[in-house]
N, C-alpha and C positions, 0 to 999 in steps of 0.2 A: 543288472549292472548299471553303475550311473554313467550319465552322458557328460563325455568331455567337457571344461569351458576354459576358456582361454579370459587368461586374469588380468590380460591388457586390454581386451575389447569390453571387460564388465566396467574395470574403473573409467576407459572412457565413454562409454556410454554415460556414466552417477554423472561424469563430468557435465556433459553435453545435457542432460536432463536437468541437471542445476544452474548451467546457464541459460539454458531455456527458461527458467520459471522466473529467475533474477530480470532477462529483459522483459515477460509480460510483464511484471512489476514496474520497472521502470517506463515502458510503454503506455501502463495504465496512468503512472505519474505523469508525464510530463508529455505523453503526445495530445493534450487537449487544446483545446482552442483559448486563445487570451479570454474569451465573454466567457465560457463555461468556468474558465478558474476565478475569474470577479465575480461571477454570480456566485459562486461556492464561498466562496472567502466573504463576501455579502453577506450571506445565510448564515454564516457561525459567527460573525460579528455582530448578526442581528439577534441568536440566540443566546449571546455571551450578555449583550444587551439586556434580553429581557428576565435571564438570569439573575443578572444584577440589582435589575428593577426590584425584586421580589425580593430580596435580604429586608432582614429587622432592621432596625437602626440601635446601638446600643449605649442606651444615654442611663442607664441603670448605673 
């Protein structure tokens, strides 16, 4: 026989496990330190950089 489940305790569970995963997200965003997000934002301005460096020029 299958076992009972009450359909108010599952969807708030999906709830509570998708708000749970929405804040480690947001956690991961924005609880960092002011040096860790300039040094990252550093890094992809310097790889955007060296990106750029490397294009042809198109004088053809």
């Amino acid at each position: 026989m299958s076992k009972v489940i009450n359909l108010n305790q599952v969807r708030k569970q999906k709830a509570r496990t998708a708000k749970r995963a929405k804040a480690d997200q947001n956690a991961a965003r924005h609880g960092r330190k002011k040096a860790d997000r300039a040094l990252d934002a550093a890094q992809s301005d310097k790889a955007l950089q060296d990106h750029e460096a490397h294009k042809r020029d198109e004088d053809e």
